[in-house]
OpenMM code with the backbone's topology and positions (N, CA, C; nanometers):
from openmm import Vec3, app, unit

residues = "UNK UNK UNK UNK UNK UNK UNK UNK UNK UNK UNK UNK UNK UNK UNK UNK UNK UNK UNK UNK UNK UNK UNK UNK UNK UNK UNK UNK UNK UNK UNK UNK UNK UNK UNK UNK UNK UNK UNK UNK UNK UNK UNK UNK UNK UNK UNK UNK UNK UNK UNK UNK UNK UNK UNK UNK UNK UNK UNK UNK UNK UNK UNK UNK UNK UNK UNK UNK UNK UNK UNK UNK UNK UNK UNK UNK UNK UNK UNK UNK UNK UNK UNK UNK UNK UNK UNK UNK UNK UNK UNK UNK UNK UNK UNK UNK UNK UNK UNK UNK UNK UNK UNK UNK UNK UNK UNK UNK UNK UNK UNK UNK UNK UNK UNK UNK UNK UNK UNK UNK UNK UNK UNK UNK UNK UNK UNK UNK UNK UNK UNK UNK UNK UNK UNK UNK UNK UNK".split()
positions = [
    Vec3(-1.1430, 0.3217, -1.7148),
    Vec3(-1.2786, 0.3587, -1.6818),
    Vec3(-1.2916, 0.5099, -1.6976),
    Vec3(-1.4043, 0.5826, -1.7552),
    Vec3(-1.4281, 0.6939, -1.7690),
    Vec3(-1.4570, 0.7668, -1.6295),
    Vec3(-1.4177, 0.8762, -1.6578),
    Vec3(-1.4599, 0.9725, -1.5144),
    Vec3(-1.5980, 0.9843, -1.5055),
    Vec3(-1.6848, 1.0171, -1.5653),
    Vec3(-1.8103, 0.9811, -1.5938),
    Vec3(-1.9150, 0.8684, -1.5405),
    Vec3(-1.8803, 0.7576, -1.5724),
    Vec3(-1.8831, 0.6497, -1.5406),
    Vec3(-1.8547, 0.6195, -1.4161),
    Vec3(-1.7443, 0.6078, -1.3720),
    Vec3(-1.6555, 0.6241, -1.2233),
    Vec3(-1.7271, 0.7235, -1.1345),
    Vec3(-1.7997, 0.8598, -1.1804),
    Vec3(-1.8885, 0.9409, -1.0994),
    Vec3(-2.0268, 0.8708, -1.0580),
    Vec3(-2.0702, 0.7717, -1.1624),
    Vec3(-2.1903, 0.7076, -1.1380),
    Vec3(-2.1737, 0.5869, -1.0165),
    Vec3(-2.0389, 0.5809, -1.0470),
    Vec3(-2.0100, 0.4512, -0.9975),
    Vec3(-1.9523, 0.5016, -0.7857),
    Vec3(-1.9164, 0.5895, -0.7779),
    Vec3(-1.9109, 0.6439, -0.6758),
    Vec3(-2.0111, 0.7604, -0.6026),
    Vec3(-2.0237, 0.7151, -0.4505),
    Vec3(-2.1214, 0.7670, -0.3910),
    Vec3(-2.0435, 0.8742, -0.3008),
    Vec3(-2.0856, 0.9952, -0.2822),
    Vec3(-2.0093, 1.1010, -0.2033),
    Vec3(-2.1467, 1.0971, -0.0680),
    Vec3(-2.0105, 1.1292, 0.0636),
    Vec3(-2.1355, 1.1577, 0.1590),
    Vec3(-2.0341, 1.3182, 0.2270),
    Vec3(-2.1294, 1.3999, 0.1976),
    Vec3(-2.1116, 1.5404, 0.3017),
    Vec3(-2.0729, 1.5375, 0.3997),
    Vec3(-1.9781, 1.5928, 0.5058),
    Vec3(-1.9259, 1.5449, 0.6116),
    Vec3(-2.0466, 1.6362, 0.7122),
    Vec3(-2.0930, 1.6685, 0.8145),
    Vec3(-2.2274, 1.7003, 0.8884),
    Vec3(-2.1478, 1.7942, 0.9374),
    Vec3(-2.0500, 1.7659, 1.0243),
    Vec3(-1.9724, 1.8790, 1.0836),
    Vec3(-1.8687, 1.9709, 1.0421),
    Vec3(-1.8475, 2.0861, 1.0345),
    Vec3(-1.7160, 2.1423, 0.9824),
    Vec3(-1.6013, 2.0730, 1.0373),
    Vec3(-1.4811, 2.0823, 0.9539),
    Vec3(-1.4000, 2.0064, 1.0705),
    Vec3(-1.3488, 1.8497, 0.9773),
    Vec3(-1.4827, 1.8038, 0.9767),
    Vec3(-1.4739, 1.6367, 0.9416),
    Vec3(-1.4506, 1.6640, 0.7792),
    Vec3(-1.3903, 1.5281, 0.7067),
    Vec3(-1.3734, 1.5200, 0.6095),
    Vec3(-1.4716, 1.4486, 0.5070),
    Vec3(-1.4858, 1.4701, 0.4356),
    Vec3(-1.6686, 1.4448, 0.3400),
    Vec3(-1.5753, 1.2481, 0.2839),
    Vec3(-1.6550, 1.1639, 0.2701),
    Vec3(-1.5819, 1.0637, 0.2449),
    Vec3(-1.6623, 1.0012, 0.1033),
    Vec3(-1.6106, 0.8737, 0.0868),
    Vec3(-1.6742, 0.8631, -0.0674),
    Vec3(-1.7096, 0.6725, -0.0583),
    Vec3(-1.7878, 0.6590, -0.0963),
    Vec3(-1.8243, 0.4972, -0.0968),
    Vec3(-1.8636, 0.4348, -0.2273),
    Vec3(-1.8202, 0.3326, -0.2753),
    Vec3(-1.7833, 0.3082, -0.4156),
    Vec3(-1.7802, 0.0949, -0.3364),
    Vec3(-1.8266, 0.0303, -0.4840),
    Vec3(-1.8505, -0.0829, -0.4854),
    Vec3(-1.7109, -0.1557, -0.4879),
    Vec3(-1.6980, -0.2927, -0.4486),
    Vec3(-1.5173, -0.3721, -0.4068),
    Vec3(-1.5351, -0.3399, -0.5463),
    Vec3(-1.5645, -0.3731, -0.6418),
    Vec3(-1.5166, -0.4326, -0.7755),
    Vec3(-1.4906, -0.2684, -0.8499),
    Vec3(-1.5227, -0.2019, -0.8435),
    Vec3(-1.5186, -0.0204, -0.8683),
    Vec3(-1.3815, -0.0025, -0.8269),
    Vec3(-1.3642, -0.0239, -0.6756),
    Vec3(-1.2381, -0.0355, -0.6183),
    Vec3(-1.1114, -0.1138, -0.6727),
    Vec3(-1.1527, -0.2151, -0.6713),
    Vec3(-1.0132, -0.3265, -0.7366),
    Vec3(-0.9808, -0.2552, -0.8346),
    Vec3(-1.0904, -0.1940, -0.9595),
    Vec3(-1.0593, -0.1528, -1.0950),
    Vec3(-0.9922, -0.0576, -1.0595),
    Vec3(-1.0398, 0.0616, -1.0177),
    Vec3(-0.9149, 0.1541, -0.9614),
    Vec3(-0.7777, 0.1067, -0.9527),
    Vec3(-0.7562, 0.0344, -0.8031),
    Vec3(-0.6725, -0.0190, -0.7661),
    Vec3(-0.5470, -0.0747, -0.8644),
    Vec3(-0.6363, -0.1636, -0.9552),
    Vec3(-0.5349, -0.1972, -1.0475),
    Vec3(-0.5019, -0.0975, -1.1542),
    Vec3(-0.5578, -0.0560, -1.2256),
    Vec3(-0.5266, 0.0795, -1.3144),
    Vec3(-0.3943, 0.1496, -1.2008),
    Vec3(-0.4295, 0.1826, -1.1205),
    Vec3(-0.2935, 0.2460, -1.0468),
    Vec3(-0.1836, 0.1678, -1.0420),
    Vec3(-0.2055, 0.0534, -1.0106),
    Vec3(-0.0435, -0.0334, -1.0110),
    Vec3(-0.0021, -0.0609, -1.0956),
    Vec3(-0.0731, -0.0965, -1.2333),
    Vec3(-0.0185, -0.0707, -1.3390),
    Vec3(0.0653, 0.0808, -1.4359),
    Vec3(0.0159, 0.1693, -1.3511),
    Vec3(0.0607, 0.2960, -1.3898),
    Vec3(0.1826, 0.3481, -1.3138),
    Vec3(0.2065, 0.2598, -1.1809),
    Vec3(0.2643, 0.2838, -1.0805),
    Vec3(0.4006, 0.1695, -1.0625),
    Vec3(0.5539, 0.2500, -1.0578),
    Vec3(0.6316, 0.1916, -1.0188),
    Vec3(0.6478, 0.1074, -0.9133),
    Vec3(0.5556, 0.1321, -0.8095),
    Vec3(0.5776, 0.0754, -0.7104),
    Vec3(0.5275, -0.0893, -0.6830),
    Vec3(0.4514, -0.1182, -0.7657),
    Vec3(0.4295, -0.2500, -0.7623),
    Vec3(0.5516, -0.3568, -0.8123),
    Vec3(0.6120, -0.3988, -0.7298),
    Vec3(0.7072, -0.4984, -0.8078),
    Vec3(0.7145, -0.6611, -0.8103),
    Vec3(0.6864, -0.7122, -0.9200),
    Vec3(0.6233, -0.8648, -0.9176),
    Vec3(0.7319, -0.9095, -0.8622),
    Vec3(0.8265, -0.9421, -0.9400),
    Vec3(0.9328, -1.0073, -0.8148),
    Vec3(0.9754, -0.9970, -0.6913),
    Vec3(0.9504, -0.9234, -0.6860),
    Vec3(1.0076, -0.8306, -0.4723),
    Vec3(0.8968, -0.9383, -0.4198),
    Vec3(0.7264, -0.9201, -0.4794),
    Vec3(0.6282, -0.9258, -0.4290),
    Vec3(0.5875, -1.1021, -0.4353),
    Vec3(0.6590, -1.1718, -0.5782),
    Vec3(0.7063, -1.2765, -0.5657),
    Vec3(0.7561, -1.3518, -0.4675),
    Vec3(0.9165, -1.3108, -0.4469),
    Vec3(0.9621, -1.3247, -0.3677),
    Vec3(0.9670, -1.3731, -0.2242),
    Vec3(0.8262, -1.2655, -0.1792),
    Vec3(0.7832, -1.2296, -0.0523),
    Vec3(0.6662, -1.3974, -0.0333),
    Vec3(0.5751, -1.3830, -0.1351),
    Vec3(0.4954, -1.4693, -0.1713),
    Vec3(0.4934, -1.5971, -0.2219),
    Vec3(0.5981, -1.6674, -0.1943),
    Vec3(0.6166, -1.8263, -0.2480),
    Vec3(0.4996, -1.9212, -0.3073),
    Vec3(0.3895, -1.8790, -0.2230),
    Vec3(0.2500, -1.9440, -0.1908),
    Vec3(0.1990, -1.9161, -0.3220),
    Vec3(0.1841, -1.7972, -0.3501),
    Vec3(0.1304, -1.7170, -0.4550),
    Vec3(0.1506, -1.7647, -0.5896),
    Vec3(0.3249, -1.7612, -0.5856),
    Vec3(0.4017, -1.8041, -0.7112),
    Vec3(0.3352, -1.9780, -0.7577),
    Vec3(0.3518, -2.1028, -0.6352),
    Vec3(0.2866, -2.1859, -0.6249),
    Vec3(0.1475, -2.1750, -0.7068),
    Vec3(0.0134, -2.1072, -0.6479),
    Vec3(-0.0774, -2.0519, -0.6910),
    Vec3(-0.0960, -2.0284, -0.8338),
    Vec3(-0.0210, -1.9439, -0.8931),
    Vec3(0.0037, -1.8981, -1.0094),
    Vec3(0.0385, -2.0268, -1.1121),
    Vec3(0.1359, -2.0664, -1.0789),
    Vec3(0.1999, -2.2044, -1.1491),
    Vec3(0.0905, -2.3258, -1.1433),
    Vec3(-0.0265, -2.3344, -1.0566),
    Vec3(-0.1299, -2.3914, -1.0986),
    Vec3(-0.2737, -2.3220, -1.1570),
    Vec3(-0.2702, -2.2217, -1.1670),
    Vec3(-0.3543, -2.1832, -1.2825),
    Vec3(-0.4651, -2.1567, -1.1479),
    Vec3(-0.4202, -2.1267, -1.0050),
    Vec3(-0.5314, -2.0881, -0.9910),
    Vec3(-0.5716, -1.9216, -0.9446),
    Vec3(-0.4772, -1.8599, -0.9960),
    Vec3(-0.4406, -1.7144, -0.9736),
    Vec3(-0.3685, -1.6751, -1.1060),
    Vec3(-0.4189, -1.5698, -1.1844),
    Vec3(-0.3443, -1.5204, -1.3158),
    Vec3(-0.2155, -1.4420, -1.2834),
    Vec3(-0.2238, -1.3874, -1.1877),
    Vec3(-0.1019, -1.2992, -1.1808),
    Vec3(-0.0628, -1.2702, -1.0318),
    Vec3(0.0923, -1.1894, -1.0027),
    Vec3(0.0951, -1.1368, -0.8333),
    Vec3(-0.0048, -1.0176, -0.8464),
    Vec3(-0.0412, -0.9224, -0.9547),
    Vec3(-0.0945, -0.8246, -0.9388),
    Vec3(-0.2310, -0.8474, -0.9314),
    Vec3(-0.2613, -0.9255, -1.0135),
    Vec3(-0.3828, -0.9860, -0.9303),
    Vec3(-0.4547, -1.0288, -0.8425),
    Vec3(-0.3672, -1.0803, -0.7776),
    Vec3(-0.3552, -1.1334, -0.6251),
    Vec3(-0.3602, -1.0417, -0.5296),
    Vec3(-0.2705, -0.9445, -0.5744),
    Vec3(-0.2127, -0.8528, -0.4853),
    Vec3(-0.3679, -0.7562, -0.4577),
    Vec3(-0.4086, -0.7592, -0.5693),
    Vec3(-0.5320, -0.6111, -0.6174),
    Vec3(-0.6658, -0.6633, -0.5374),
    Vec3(-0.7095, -0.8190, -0.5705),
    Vec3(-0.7880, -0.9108, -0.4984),
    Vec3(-0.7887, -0.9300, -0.3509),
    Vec3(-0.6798, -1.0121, -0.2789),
    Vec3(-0.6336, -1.0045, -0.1622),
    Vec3(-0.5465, -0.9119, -0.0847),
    Vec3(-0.4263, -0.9241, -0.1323),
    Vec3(-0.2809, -0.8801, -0.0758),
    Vec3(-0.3071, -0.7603, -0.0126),
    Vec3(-0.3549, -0.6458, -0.1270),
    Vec3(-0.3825, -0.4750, -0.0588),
    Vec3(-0.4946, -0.5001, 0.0490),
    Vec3(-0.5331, -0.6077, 0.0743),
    Vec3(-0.6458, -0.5953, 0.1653),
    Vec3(-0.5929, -0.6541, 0.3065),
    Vec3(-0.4600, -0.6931, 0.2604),
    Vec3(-0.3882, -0.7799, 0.3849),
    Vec3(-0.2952, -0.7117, 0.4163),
    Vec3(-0.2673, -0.5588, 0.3276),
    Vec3(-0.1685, -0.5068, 0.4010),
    Vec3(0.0095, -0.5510, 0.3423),
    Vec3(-0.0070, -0.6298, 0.2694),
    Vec3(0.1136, -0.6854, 0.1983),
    Vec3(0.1974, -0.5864, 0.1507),
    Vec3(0.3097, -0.5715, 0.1210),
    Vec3(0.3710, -0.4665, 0.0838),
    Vec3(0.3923, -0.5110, -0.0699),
    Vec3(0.3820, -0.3649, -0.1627),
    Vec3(0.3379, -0.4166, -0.3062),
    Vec3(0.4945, -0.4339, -0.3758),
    Vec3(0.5961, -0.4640, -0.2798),
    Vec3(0.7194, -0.4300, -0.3280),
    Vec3(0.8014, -0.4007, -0.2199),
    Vec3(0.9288, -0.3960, -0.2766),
    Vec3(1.1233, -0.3532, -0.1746),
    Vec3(1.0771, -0.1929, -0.2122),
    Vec3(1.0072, -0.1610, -0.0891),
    Vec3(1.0016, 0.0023, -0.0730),
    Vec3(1.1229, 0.0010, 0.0861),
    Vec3(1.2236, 0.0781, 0.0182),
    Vec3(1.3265, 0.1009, 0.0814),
    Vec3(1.3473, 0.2341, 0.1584),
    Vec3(1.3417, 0.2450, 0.3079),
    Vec3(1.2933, 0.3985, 0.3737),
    Vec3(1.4932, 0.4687, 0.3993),
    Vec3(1.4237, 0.5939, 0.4215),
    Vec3(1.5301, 0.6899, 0.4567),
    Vec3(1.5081, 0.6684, 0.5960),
    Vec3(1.6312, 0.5810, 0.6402),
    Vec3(1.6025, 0.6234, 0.7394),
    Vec3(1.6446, 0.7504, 0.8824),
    Vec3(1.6730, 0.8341, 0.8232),
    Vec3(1.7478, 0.9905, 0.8935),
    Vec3(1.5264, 1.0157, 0.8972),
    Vec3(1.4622, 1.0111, 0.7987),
    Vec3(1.3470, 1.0803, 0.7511),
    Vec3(1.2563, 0.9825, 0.8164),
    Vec3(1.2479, 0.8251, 0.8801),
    Vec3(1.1820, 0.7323, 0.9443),
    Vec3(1.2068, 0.8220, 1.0366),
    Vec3(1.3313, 0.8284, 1.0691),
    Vec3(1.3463, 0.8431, 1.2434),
    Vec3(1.2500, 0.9898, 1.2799),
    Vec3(1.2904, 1.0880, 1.2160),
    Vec3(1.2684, 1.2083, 1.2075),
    Vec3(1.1325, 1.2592, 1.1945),
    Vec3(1.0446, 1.1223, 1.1431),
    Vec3(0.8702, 1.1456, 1.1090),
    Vec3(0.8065, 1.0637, 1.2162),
    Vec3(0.8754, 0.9776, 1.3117),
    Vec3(0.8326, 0.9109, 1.3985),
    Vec3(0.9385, 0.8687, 1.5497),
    Vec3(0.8883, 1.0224, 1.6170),
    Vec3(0.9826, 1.0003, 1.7391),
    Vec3(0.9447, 0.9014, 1.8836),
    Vec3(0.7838, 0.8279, 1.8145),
    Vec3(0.8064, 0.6838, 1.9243),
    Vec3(0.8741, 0.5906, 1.8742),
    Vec3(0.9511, 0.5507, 1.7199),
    Vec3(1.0347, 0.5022, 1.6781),
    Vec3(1.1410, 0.5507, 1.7019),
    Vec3(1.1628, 0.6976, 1.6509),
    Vec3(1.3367, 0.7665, 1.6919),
    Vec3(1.3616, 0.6977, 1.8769),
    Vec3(1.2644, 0.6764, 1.9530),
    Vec3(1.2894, 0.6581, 2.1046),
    Vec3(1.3200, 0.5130, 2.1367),
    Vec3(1.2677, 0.4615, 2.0412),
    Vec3(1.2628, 0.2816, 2.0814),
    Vec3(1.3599, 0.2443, 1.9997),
    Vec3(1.4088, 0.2858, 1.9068),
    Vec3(1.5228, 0.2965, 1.8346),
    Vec3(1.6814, 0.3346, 1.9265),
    Vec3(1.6618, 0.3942, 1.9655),
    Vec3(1.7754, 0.4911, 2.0634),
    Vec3(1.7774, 0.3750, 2.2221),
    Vec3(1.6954, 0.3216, 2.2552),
    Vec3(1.7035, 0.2514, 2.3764),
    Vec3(1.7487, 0.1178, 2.3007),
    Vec3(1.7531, 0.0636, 2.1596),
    Vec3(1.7533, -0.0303, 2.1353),
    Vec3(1.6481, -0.2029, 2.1281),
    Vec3(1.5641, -0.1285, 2.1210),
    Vec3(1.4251, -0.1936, 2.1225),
    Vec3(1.3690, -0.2464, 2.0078),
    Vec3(1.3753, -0.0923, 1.8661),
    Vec3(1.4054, -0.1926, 1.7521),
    Vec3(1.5792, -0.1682, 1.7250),
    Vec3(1.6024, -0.2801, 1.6378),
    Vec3(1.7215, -0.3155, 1.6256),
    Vec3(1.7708, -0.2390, 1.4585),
    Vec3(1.6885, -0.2970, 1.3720),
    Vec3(1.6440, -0.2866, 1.2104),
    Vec3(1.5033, -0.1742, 1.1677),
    Vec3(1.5623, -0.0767, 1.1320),
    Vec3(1.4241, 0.0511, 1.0874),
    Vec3(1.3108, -0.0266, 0.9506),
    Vec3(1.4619, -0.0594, 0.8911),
    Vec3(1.4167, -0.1386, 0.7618),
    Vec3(1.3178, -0.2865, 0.7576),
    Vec3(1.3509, -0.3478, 0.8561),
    Vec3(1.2499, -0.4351, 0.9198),
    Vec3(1.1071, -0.4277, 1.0009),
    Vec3(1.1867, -0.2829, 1.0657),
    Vec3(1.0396, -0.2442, 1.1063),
    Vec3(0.9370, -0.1636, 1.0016),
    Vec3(0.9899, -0.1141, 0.9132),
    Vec3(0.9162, -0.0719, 0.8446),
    Vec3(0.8093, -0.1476, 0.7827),
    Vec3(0.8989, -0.2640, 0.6765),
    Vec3(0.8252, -0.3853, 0.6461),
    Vec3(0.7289, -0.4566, 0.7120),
    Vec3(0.7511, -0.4854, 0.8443),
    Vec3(0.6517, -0.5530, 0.9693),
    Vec3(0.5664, -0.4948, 1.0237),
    Vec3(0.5434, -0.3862, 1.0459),
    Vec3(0.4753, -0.3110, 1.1326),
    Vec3(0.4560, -0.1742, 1.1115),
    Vec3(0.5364, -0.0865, 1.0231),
    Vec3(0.5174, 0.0119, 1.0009),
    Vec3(0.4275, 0.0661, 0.8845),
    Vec3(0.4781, 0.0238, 0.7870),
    Vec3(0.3771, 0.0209, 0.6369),
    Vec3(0.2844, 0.0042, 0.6953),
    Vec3(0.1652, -0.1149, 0.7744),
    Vec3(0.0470, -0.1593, 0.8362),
    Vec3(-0.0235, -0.0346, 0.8910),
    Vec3(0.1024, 0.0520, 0.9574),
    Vec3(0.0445, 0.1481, 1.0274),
    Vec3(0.0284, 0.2816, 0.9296),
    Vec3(0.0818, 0.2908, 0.8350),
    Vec3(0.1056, 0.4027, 0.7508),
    Vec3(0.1789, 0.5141, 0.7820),
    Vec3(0.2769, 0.4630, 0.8237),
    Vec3(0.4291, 0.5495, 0.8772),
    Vec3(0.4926, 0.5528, 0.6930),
    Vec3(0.5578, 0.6562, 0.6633),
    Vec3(0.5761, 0.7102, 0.5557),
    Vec3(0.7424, 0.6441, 0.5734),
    Vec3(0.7586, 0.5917, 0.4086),
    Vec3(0.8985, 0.5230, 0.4493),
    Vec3(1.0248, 0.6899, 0.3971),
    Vec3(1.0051, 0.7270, 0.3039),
    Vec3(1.0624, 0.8665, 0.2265),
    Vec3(0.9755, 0.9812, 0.2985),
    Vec3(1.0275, 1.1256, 0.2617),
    Vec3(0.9595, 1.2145, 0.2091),
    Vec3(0.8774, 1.2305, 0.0787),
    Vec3(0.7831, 1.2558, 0.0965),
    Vec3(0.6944, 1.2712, -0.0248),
    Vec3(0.6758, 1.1221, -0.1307),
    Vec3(0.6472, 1.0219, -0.0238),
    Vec3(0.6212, 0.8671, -0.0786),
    Vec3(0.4854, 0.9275, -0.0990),
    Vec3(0.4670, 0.8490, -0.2300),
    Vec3(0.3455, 0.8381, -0.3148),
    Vec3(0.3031, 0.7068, -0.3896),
    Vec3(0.2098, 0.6435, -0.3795),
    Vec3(0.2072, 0.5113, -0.4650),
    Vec3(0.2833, 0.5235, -0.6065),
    Vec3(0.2749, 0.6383, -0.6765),
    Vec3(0.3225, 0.6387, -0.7858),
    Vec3(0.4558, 0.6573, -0.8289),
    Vec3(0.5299, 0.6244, -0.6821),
    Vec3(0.6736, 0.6603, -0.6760),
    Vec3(0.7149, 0.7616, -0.6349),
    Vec3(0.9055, 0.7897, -0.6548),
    Vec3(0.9154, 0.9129, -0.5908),
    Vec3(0.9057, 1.0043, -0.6575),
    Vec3(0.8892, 1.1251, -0.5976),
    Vec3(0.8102, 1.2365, -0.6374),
    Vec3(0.9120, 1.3479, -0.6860),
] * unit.nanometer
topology = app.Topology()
chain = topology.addChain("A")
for resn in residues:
    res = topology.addResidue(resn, chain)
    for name in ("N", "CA", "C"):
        topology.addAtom(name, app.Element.getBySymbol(name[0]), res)
């Protein structure tokens, strides 16, 4: 999609107060297109991991009623929070970016960083690396 185009296609709103951040509102289907253009450009989407994860999907797919996981994923999944892939955290850099984890961690509360990440953390947008970027590492 052209930048051009994509400018028509997105609405900017001024933020009123200093301080606040100006935000931008754009149509689902504007969005998905985005969306997918990035995962296709982007390592981080991985069909099999995301496979894997998705049995249902694969099912789905194998009857023709879903073309692809990235499809799925771009349609539903990012909207469910699904993880687009085996994004694997540091965890010295989990612990270290999140000390109500470093604490519940240390009492033994969570057991697995790597589990929590997957379950509950990604959802929340706890950073699994330094300098994680959809487009991989940096």
């Amino acid at each position: 999609m052209q930048f051009s185009r994509l400018r028509q296609l997105i609405t900017t709103t001024k933020a009123e107060k200093p301080g606040d951040e100006d935000s931008v509102s754009m149509s689902a289907s504007t969005f998905m297109s985005i969306l997918h253009a990035a995962l296709y450009a982007s390592p981080m989407f991985n069909e099999a991991s995301y496979n894997a994860d998705h049995p249902d999907i694969v099912a789905a797919i194998m009857r023709g009623e879903i073309p692809s996981a990235i499809e799925h994923f771009v349609k539903t999944g990012y909207f469910q929070d699904a993880l687009p892939g085996n994004i694997v955290i540091d965890e010295n850099f989990y612990l270290s970016e999140n000390r109500d984890i470093a604490l519940a961690f240390r009492k033994g509360q969570i057991k697995d960083l790597q589990k929590h990440f997957e379950v509950q953390g990604y959802t929340e947008g706890r950073l699994p690396y330094a300098k994680y970027s959809v487009w991989g590492r940096v």
